[in-house]
C-alpha positions as CSV (number, residue, x, y, z in Angstrom):
1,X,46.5,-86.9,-52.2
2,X,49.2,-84.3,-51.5
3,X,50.3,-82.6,-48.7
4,X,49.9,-78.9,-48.2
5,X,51.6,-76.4,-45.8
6,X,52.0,-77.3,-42.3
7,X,52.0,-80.9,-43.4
8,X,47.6,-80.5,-44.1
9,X,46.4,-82.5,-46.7
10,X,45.6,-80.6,-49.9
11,X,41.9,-80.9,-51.2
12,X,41.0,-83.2,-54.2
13,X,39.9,-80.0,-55.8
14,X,42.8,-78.0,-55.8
15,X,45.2,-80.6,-57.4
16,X,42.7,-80.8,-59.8
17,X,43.0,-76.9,-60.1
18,X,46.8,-76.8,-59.9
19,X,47.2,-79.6,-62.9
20,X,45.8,-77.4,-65.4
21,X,46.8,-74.1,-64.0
22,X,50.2,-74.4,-63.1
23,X,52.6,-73.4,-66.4
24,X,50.2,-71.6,-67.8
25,X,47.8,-73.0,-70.5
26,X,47.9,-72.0,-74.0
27,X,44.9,-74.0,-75.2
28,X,42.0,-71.1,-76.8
29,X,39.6,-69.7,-74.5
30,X,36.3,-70.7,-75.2
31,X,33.1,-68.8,-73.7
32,X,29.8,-70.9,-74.0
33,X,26.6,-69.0,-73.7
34,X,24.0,-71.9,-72.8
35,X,20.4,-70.7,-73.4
36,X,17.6,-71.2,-71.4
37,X,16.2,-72.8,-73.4
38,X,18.4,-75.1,-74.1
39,X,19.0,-75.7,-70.0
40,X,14.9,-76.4,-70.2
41,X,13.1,-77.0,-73.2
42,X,10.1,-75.0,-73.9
43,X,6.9,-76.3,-72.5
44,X,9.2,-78.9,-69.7
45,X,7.8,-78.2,-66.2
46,X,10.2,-75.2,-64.1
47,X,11.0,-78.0,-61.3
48,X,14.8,-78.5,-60.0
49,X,14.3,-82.7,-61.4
50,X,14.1,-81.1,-65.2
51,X,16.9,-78.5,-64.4
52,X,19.3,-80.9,-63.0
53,X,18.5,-83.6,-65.7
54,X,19.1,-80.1,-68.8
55,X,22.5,-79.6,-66.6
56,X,24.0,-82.7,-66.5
57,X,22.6,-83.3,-70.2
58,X,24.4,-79.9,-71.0
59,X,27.8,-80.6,-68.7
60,X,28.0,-83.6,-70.6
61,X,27.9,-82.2,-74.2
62,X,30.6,-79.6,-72.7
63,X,32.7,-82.0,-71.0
64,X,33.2,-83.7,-75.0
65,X,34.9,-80.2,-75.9
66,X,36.4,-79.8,-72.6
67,X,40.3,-81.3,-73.2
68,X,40.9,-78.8,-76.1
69,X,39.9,-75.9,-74.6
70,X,39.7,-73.6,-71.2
71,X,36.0,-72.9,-70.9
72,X,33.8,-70.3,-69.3
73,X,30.0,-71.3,-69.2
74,X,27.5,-68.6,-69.0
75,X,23.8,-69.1,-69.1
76,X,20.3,-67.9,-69.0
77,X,17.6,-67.4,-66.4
78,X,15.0,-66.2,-68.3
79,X,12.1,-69.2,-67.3
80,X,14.1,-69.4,-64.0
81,X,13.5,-65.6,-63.0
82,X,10.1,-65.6,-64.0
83,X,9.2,-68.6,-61.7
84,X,10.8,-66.7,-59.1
85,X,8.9,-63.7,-59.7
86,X,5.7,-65.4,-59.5
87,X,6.5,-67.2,-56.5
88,X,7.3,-63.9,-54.5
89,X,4.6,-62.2,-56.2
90,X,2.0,-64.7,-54.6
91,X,3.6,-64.8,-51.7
92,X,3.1,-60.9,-51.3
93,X,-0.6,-61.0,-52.2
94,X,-1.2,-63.9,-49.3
95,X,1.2,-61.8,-46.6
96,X,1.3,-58.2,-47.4
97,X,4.9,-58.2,-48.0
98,X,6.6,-56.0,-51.1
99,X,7.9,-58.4,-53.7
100,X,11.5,-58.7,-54.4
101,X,13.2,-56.8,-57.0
102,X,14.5,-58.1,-59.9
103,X,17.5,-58.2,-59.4
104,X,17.9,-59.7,-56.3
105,X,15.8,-62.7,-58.0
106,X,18.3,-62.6,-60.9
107,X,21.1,-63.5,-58.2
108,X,19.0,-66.0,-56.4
109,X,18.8,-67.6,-60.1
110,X,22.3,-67.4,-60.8
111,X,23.0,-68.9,-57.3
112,X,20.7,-71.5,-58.3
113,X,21.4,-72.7,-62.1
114,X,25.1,-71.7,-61.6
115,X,25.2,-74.5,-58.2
116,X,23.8,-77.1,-60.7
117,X,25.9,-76.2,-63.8
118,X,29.1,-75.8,-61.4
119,X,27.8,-79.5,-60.0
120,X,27.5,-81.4,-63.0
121,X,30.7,-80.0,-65.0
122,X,32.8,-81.0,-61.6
123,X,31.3,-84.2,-62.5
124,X,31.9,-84.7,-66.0
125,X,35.2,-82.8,-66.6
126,X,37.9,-84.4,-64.3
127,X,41.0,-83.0,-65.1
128,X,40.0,-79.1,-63.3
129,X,37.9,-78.0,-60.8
130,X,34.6,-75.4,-61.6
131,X,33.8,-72.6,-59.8
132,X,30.2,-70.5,-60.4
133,X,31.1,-66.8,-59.3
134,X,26.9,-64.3,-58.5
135,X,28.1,-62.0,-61.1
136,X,27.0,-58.0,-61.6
137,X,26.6,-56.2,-64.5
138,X,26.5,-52.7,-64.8
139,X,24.1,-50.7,-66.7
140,X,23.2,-47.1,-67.4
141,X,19.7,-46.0,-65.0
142,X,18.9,-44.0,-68.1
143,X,19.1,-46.6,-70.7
144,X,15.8,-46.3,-73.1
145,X,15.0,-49.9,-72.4
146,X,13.6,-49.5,-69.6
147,X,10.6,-47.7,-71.3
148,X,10.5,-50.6,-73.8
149,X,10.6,-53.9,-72.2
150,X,11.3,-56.8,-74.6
151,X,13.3,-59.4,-72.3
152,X,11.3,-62.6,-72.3
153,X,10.8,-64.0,-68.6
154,X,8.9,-67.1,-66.9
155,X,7.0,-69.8,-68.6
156,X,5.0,-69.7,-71.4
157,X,1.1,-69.3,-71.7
158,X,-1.7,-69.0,-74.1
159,X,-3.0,-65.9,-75.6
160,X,-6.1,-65.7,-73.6
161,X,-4.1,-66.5,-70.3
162,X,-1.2,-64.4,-71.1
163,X,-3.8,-61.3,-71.5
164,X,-5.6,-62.3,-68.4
165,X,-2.5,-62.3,-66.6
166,X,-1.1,-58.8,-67.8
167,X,-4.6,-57.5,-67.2
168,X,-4.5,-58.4,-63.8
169,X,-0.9,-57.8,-62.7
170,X,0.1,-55.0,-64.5
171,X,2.3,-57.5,-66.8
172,X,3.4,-56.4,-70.1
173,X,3.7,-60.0,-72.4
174,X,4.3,-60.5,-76.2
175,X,4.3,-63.3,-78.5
176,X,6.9,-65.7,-78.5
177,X,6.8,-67.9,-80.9
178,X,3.6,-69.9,-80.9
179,X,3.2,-69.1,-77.3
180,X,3.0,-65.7,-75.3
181,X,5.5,-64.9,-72.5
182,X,5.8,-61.7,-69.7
183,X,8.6,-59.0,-71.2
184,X,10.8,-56.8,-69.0
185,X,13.2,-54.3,-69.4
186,X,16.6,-55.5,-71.0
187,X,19.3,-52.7,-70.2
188,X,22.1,-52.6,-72.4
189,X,25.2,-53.9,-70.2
190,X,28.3,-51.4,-69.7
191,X,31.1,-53.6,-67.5
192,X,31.4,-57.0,-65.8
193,X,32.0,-55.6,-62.1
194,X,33.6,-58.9,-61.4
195,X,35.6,-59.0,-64.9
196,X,39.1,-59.4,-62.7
197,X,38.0,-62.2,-60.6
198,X,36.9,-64.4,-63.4
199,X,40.2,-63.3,-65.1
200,X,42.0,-65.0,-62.1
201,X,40.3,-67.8,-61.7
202,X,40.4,-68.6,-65.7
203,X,44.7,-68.3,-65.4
204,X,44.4,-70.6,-62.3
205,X,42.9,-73.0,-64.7
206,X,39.3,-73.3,-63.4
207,X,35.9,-73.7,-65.5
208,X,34.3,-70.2,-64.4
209,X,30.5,-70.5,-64.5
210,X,29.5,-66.6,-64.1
211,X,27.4,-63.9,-65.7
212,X,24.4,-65.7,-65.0
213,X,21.1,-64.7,-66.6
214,X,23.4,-61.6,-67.7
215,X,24.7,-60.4,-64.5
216,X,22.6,-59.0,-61.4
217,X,21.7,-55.6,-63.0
218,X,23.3,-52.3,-61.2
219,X,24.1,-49.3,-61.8
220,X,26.9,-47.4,-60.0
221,X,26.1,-43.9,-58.2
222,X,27.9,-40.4,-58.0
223,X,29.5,-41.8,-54.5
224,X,30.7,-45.0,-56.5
225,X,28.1,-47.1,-54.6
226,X,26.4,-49.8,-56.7
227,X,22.4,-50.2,-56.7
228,X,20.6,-52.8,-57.7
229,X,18.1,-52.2,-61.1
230,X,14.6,-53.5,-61.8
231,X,15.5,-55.4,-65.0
232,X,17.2,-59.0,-66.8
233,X,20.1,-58.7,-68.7
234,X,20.5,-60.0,-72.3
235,X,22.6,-63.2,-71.4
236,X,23.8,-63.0,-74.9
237,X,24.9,-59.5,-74.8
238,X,26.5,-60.2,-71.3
239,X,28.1,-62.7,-72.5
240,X,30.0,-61.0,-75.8
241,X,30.8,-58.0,-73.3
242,X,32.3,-60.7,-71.1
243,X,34.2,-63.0,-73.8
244,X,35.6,-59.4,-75.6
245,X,37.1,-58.2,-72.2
246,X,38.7,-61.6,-71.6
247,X,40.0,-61.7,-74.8
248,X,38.4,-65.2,-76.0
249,X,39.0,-66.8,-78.9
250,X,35.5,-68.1,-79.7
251,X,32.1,-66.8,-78.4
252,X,29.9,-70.3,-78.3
253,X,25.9,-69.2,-78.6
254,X,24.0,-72.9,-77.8
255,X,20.5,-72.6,-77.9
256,X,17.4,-75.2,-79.0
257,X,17.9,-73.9,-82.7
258,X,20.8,-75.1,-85.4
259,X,21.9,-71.3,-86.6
260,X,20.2,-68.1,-87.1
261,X,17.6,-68.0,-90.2
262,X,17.0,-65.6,-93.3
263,X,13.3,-65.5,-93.1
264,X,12.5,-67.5,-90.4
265,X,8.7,-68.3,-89.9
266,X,8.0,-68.4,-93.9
267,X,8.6,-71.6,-96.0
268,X,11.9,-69.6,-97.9
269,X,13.5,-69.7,-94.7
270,X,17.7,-70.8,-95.2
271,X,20.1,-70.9,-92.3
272,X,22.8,-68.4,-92.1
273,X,25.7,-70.6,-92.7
274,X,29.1,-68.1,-92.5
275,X,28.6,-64.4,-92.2
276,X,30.5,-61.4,-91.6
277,X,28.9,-59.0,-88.7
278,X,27.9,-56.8,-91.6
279,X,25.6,-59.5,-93.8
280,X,24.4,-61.1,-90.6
281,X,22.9,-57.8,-89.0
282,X,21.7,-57.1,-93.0
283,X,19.1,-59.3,-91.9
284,X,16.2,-58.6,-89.8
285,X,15.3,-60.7,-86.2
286,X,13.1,-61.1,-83.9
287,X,14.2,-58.5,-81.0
288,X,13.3,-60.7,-78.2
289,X,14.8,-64.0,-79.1
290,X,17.3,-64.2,-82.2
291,X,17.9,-60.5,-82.5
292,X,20.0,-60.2,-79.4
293,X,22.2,-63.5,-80.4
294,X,22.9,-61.7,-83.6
295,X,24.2,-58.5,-82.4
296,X,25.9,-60.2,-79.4
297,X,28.4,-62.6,-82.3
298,X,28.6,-59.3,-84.3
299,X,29.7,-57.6,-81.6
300,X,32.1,-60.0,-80.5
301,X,33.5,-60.3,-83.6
302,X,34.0,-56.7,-84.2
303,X,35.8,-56.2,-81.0
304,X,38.2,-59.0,-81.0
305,X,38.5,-60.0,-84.5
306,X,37.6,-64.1,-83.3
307,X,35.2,-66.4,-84.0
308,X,31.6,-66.7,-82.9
309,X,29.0,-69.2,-83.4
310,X,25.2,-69.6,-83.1
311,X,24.0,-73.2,-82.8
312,X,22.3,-76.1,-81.0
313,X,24.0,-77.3,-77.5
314,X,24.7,-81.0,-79.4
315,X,26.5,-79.3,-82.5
316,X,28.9,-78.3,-79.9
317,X,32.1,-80.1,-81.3
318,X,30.9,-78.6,-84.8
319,X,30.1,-75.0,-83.5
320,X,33.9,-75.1,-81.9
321,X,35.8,-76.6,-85.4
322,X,34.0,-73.9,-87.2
323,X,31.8,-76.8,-89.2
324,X,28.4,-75.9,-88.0
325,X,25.6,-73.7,-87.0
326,X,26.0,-69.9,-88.1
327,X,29.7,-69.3,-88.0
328,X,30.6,-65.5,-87.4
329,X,34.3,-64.1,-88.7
330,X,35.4,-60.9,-89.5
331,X,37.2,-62.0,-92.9
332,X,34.8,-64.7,-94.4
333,X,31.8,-64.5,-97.1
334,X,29.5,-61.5,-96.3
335,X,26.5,-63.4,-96.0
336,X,26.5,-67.6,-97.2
337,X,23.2,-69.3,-97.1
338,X,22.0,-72.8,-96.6
């Protein structure tokens, strides 16, 4: 325990800061984008035991990578907003009250998974201290996706009770995979308002756990007041903007898949193996799911000319030494397949 100005003792936490900040750190900057789904598998009950029991799980499986590397975690919120919505929602039918926007249930989210993400990394990483930063992301109030919602949210349901449910609140919902799932708009993101911050607390050698669920949504008026938007944020997208304007070296997509597929859903299906921007988006995806993974690596790549990977949360160590998943590069094989 050290001793601080004024003779105060100096927290735990920031020796464990200091260690890793102080000198400057040279190590490559890795940004992991931890999916939803791969927080909480599909079909898990939306209750805080399951999500603590996915974080610590995922914090774990980081914490393996975690010596080689400094690390900002983002993740998703997609089940997590959804469960929020229908919470208020019901909670406006039985009092009269408006329910709350969108976005201000995309920041309770990120306050949420971001406190249990920041929790369990403290705890499995013990050479630096985490910090989870309510992140905003700015978007245009114009963008055409707001016309065309496509961002899955909330838990999953049945045809029947997925039609029911749009019927009777208004809801639009489309398949997701075998199950069907509420869709809202997904706004392309424009800036990371907070893009300085996280820059400072990355060079003072802290974990940053931030663009939650995409950042809070808002757009910016003539007055250059911000304003929150009705919509979710592609996490993925978020997350390339994010790793690009921190200049990262490797943009880390974990999800519950092992890479992105050539004819996925049909028995010819292969798994992308390497792939320049240019063969990967040659392909088509689903728009809702894989689609917005794929443009987020090609993206990434593009701008920065590094790596980025699409894989399962356990390949981690393998998505990082380039040796598995759906490895993205701006100077490998167009387009390798399983």
């Amino acid at each position: 325990m050290g001793v601080g100005e004024g003779g105060a003792t100096a927290s735990p936490v920031v020796l464990r800061a200091a260690r890793v900040g102080s000198g400057g750190d040279l190590r490559p900057l890795v940004v992991v984008a931890l999916g939803g789904n791969a927080l909480l598998r599909r079909g898990e009950p939306l209750d805080a035991a399951s999500q603590q029991r996915a974080a610590r799980g995922a914090a774990q499986v980081i914490a393996s990578i975690a010596s080689r590397c400094r690390l900002i975690v983002t993740h998703g919120n997609g089940p997590q907003v959804g469960l929020l919505a229908l919470w208020t929602e019901a909670y406006s039918q039985a009092d009269g009250a408006e329910p709350y926007p969108l976005d201000v249930l995309g920041a309770e989210s990120s306050g949420q998974i971001g406190y249990v993400i920041e929790l369990e990394l403290d705890n499995a990483i013990e050479d630096r201290a985490t910090v989870a930063i309510i992140t905003r992301t700015l978007v245009d109030a114009d963008d055409p996706a707001f016309a065309h919602p496509t961002k899955f949210i909330g838990p999953v349901y049945d045809g029947e009770t997925a039609h029911r449910l749009a019927a009777e609140r208004g809801w639009v919902v489309k398949a997701d995979g075998h199950h069907w799932r509420r869709v809202v708009p997904s706004p392309e993101p424009r800036a990371i308002v907070q893009i300085e911050a996280i820059r400072g607390l990355v060079e003072a050698g802290f974990t940053v756990v931030c663009t939650g669920g995409g950042g809070v949504p808002v757009e910016i008026d003539a007055d250059g007041r911000y304003h929150g938007v009705e919509a979710v944020i592609d996490k993925d997208l978020a997350s390339s903007l994010l790793a690009s304007d921190m200049g990262a070296d490797i943009l880390i997509l974990a999800t519950d898949v092992d890479g992105a597929y050539a004819g996925w859903g049909t028995p010819e299906k292969r798994r992308v193996v390497r792939a320049r921007p240019s063969g990967l988006r040659s392909l088509p995806f689903p728009a809702g799911s894989m689609g917005p993974k794929v443009e987020a690596v090609a993206r990434f790549v593009e701008r920065t000319g590094g790596r980025a990977a699409i894989g399962r949360l356990e390949q981690i160590a393998g998505l990082l030494e380039g040796a598995a998943g759906t490895q993205v590069t701006a100077d490998g094989p167009e387009l390798e397949l399983e």
